[in-house]
FINUMAR-447825 format. One line per 8 residues: number of its first residue (from 1); their letters; for each residue x, y, z of C-alpha. Coordinates in steps of 0.05 Angstrom, whole numbers. Layout:
! residues N
NUM) a) X Y Z; ... $
! end
This chain:
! residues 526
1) xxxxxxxx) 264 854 -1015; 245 926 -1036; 262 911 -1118; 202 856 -1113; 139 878 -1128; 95 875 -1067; 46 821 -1084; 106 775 -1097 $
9) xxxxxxxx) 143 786 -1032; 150 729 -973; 164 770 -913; 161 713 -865; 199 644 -852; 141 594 -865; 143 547 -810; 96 496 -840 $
17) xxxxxxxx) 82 436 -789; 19 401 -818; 7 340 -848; -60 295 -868; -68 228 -847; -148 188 -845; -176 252 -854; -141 289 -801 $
25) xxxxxxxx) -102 350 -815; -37 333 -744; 13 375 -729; 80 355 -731; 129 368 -662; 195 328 -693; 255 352 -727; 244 403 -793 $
33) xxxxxxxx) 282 413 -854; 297 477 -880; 266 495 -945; 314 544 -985; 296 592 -1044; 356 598 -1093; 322 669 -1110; 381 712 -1080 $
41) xxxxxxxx) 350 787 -1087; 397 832 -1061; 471 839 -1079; 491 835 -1007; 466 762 -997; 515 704 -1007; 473 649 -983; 402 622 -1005 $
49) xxxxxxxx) 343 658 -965; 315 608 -917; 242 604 -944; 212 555 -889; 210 494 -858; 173 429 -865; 168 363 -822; 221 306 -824 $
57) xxxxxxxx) 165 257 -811; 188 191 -785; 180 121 -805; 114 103 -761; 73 162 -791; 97 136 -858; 69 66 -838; 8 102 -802 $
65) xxxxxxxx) -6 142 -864; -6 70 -913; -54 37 -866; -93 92 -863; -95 89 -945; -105 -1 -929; -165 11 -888; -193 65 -938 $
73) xxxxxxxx) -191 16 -1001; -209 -40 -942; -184 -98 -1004; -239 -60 -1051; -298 -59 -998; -283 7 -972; -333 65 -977; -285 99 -1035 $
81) xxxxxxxx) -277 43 -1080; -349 17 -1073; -375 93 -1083; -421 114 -1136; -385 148 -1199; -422 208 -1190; -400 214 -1111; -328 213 -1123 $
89) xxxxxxxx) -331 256 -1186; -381 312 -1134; -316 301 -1085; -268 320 -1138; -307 378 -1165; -312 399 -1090; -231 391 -1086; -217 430 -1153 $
97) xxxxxxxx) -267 497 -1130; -234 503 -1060; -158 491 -1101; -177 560 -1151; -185 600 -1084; -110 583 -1071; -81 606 -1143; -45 667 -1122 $
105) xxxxxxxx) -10 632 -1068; 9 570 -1102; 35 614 -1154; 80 656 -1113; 108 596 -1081; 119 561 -1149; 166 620 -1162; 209 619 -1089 $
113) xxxxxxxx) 214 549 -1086; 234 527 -1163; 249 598 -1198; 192 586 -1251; 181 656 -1285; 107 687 -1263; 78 663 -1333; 93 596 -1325 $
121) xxxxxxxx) 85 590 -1254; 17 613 -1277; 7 573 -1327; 23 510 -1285; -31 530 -1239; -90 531 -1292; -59 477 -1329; -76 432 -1264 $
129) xxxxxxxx) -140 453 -1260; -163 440 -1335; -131 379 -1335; -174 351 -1266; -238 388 -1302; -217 341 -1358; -203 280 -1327; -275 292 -1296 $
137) xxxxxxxx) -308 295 -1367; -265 245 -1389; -287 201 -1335; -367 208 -1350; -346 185 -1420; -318 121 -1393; -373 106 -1348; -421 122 -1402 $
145) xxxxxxxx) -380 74 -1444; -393 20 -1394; -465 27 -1375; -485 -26 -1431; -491 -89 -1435; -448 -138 -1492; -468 -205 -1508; -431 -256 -1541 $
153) xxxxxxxx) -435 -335 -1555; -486 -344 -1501; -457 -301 -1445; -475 -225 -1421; -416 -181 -1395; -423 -114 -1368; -349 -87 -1368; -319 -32 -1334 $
161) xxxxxxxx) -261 -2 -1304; -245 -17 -1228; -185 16 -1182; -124 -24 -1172; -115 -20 -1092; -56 32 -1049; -9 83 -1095; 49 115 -1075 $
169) xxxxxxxx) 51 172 -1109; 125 217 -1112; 119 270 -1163; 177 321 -1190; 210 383 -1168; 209 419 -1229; 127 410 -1243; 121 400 -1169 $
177) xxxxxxxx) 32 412 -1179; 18 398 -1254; 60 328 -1259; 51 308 -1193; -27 319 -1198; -22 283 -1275; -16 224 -1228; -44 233 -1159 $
185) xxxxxxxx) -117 254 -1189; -132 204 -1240; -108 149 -1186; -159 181 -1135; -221 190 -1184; -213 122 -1207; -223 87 -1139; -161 85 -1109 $
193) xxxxxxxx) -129 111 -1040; -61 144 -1042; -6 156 -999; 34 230 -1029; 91 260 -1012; 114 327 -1045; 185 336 -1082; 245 360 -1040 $
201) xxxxxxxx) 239 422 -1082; 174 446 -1092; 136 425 -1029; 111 486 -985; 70 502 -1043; 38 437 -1023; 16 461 -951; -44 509 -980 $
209) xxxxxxxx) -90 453 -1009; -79 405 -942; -160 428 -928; -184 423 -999; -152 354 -994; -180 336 -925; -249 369 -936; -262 339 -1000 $
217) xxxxxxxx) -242 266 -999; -269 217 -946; -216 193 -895; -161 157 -915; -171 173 -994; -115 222 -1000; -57 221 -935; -5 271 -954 $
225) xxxxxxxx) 66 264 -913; 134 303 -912; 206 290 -906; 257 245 -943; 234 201 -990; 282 151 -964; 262 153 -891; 188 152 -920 $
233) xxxxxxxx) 182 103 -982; 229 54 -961; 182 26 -905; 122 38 -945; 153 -1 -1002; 175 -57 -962; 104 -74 -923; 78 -102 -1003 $
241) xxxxxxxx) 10 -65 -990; 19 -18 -1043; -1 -36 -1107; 12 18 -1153; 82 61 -1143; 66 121 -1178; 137 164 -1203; 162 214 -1235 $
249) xxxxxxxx) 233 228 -1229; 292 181 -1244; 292 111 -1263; 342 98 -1209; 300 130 -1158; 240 80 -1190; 290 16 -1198; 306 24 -1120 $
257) xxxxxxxx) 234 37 -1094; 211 -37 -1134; 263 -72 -1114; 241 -60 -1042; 174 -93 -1055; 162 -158 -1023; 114 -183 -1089; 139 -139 -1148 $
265) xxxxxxxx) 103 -182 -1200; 29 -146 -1157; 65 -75 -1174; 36 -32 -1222; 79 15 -1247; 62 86 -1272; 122 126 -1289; 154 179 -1321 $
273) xxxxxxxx) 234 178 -1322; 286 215 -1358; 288 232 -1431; 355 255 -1474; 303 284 -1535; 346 296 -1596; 333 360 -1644; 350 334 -1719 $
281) xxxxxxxx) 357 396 -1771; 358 373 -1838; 389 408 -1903; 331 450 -1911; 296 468 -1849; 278 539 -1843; 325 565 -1803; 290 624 -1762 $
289) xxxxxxxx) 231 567 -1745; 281 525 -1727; 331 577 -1672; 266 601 -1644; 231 522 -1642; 305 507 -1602; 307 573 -1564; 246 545 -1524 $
297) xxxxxxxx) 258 467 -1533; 324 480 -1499; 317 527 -1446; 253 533 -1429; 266 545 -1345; 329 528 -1350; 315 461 -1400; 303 428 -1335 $
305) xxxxxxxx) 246 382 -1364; 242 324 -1387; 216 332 -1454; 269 391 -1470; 311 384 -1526; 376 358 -1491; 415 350 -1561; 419 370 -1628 $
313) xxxxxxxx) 436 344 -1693; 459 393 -1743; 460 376 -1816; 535 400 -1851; 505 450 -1902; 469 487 -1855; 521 482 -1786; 554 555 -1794 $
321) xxxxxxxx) 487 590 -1812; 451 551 -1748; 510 561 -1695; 515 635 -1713; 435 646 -1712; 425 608 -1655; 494 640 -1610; 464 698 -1625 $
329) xxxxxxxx) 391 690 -1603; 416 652 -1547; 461 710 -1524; 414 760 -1526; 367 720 -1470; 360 757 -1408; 365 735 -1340; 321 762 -1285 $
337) xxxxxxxx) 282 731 -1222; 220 689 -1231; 171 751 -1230; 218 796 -1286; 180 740 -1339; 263 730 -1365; 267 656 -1400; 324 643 -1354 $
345) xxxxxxxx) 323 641 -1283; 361 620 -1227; 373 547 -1214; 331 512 -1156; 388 460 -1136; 446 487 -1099; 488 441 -1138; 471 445 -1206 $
353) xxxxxxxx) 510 501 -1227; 569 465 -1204; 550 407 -1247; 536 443 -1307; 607 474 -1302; 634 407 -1296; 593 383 -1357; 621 433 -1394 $
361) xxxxxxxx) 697 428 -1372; 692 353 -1393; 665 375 -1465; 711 427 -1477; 777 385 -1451; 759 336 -1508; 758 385 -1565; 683 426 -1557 $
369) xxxxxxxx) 689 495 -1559; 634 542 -1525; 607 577 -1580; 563 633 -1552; 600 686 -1523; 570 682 -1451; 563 610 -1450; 580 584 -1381 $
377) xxxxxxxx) 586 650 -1352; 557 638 -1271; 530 694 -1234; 504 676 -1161; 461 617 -1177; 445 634 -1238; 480 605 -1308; 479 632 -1382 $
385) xxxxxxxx) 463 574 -1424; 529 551 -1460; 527 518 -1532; 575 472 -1543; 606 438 -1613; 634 393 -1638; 608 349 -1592; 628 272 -1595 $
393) xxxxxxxx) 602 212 -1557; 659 212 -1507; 635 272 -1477; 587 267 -1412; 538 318 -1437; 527 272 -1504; 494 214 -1461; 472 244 -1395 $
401) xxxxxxxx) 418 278 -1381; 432 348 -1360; 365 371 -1337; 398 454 -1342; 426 502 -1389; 481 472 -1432; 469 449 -1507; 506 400 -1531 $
409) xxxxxxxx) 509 399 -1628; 530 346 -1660; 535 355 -1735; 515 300 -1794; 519 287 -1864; 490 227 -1857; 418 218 -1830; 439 149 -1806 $
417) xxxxxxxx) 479 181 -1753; 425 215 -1704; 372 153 -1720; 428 106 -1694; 449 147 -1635; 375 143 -1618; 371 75 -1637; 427 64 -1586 $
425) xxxxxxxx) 406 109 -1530; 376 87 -1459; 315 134 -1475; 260 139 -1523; 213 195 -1502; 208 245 -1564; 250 277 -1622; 230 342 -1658 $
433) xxxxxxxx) 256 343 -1738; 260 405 -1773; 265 400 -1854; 208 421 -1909; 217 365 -1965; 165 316 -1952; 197 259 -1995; 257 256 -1955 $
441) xxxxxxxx) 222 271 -1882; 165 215 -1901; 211 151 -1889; 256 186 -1836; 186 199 -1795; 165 120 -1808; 238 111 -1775; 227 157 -1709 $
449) xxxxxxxx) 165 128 -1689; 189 68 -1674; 249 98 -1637; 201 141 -1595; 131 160 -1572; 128 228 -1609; 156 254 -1667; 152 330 -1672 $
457) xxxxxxxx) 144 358 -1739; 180 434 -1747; 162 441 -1669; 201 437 -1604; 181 373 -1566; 131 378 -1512; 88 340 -1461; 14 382 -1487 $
465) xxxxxxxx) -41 386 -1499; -65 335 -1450; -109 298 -1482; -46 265 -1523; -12 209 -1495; 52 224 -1454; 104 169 -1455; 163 131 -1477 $
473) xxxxxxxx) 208 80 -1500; 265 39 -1462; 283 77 -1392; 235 138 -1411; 170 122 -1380; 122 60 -1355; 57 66 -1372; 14 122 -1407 $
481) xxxxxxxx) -12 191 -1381; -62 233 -1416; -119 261 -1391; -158 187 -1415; -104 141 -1415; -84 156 -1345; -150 144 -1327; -136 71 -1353 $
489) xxxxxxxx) -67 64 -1328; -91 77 -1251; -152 25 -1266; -166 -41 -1293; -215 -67 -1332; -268 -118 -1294; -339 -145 -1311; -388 -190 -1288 $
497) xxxxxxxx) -403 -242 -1331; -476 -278 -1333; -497 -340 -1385; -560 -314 -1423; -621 -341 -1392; -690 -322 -1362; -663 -330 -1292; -595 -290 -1295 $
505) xxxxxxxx) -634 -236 -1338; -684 -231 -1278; -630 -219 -1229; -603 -167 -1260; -664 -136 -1281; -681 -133 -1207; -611 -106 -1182; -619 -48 -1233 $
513) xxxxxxxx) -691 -27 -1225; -673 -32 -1145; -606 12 -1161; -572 -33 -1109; -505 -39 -1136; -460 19 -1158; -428 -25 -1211; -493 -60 -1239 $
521) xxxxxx) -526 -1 -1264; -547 24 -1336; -550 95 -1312; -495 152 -1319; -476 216 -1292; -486 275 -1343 $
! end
């Protein structure tokens, strides 16, 4: 421990027992799992540190927890979907102050639990918190939107957007607080209650904002729980009250959770799933843009995202000058712990480095060759990104999703190739293409869009900036999140409807001079 800097260091086991259920902030007496940090500092140490320990909650809290969200929502009549827009945004903005005041140690855990370099452990910290200060201002511009009145063919509407009921909401281990709140506070803001459990990897750093949550929200709004998500979900899942399931992680994981649903055609489904985002270098990309766009489209921590480049597509003219540029740049990454700022870090799953060995074996025994020199090399739980060519579509790493350091080229002659490999693929997320000739990128471009969700021109891909929409084709994604179209996939729209006489405009005249509804109002928060 005496190499890390002080402000970095955990010098205690965190023995975290608390969970928040209606409000209440329980302890929990049961069996604990161990939370392990892959971060292994000293030389001597064989075995991942034991970072803390969190509650294996059982099956009645789960159930406790959801009918604790029921009774909050209370089939819309509850005091959090009936609230005024300006209340619940007041509760969010208290949330998002007391969350700042817990930065340094959200941070710190960021970097223990997943291995995220200080920068972008950072960066995913203040990332969150301009993305719920957007989806605030965002939000005023949709109730502003819907503070008027429309009138067509005899009939008066006033339209706006009303919560959909109980989420579920599982989030990620490898944006454990920026992708899991990309979900959980849009769902809340809009009107909804929410049942949230943290990541297996990724979760302690959940433990500091269990007041903000609990002081912020009225009871029953938020419920956060801990433990397996198969001990927890499944009986949550199966009871049909919740009415949005809220994922991101793998479609299998999302295909299992529906399929437990009593009445899956009342599930809404907001998702984000896995992606196999191809890099396609043309003839006459610039090749130094390109190795540095791929440097960080690849292995940015560890290429353990989803929108990572996961494959590339090298055109013939340019393969020998790419492969040598890029082995190089590639080799001459350093590798350090979290708070060193290095691009590569260690690996938060225990197993992964196993599996990316195993990828790589499979390549390499049907013809790849590692080109980088340290490609593949493993050191503790660490493992140097390995490059591999040719690669063919009887190799695993061509069609899974490897979520870690190995990069699979393919080469091409023939644009045709990568489009129908795309074309043919389970995913559809994003592609970046890298070429300067605009007559031969135009119809390639008119091609891509309809293969995926985001075509990135010269440029790695990526999920920002937020207000964009984030989503995707085939197995990729359900639904859309940006900072305003999450907003409409955790809502729906709803409107009272009135014929156009004397007596209906009298009613309503009277309910909005009286400022007795919170949905018949002209008015709007500023």
């Amino acid at each position: 421990m005496n190499n890390i800097p002080k402000e970095y260091r955990i010098n205690n086991v965190i023995r975290h027992k608390e969970f928040l259920i209606n409000g209440e902030i329980d302890e929990w007496n049961g069996k604990m799992a161990d939370v392990f940090s892959t971060l292994l500092c000293d030389s001597n140490e064989k075995e991942p540190m034991l970072l803390g320990t969190t509650p294996l909650m059982s099956k009645n809290l789960a159930l406790k927890a959801l009918n604790s969200a029921s009774k909050a929502f209370k089939q819309g009549q509850g005091l959090w979907p009936t609230m005024k827009v300006y209340e619940r945004i007041n509760c969010m903005e208290k949330f998002v102050n007391m969350m700042v005041l817990k930065r340094d140690e959200v941070v710190k855990l960021l970097m223990w639990e997943i291995g995220k370099n200080l920068n972008d452990s950072q960066k995913e910290f203040d990332r969150t918190v301009d993305y719920i200060k957007d989806t605030i201002e965002e939000y005023k511009i949709i109730d502003r939107k819907g503070a008027n009145f429309q009138n067509s063919s005899g009939v008066r509407a006033l339209i706006r957007r009303g919560p959909l009921g109980v989420v579920l909401c599982l989030g990620p281990y490898n944006y454990p607080l920026n992708e899991t709140f990309a979900l959980l506070i849009p769902a809340i803001i809009m009107g909804n209650t929410t049942i949230f459990k943290p990541a297996k990897h990724g979760v302690l750093l959940i433990a500091p904002l269990l007041k903000a949550f609990k002081e912020s929200f009225p009871p029953g709004v938020v419920n956060i729980v801990f433990g397996r998500g198969r001990e927890l979900a499944t009986p949550i899942m199966e009871s049909g009250k919740v009415d949005v399931l809220a994922l991101i992680g793998h479609s299998s994981s999302a295909i299992s959770l529906q399929d437990l649903h009593p009445q899956k055609n009342r599930l809404r489904l907001v998702l984000g799933l896995e992606a196999k985002n191809p890099g396609i270098i043309l003839k006459d990309a610039d090749i130094d843009l390109t190795v540095n766009e791929c440097i960080s489209g690849t292995l940015s921590f560890n290429g353990q995202r989803c929108t990572a480049l996961k494959i590339l597509y090298v055109h013939e003219d340019i393969k020998e000058e790419f492969l040598n540029k890029f082995s190089k740049k590639v080799d001459e990454l350093k590798i350090g712990m979290p708070w060193d700022n290095t691009l590569l870090t260690p690996l938060p799953e225990p197993s992964k480095p196993s599996y990316i060995s195993d990828l790589i074996d499979d390549a390499t025994s049907l013809g790849a060759k590692i080109v980088n020199k340290k490609g593949g090399k493993k050191q503790k739980n660490f493992v140097f990104p390995a490059i591999l060519y040719p690669v063919t579509d009887k190799m695993k790493v061509y069609k899974e999703e490897q979520f870690g350091p190995v990069i699979p080229i393919v080469s091409f002659n023939d644009i045709s190739k990568p489009i129908d490999h795309m074309a043919s693929s389970n995913y559809g997320q994003q592609v970046s293409i890298f070429g300067k000739d605009a007559s031969v990128l135009a119809p390639i471009i008119d091609s891509l869009v309809n293969l995926v969700c985001r075509v990135n021109l010269n440029s790695s891909c990526q999920r920002g900036p937020d207000i964009y929409p984030f989503t995707g084709r085939k197995d990729s994604a359900v639904s859309t999140l940006s900072v305003h179209d999450a907003l409409r996939s955790f809502s729906i729209r709803t409107f009272v409807a009135s014929k156009d006489n004397e007596l209906n405009k009298s009613i309503l005249r009277d309910i909005i001079d009286s400022k007795k509804s919170s949905f018949i109002r002209t008015d709007y928060y500023l």
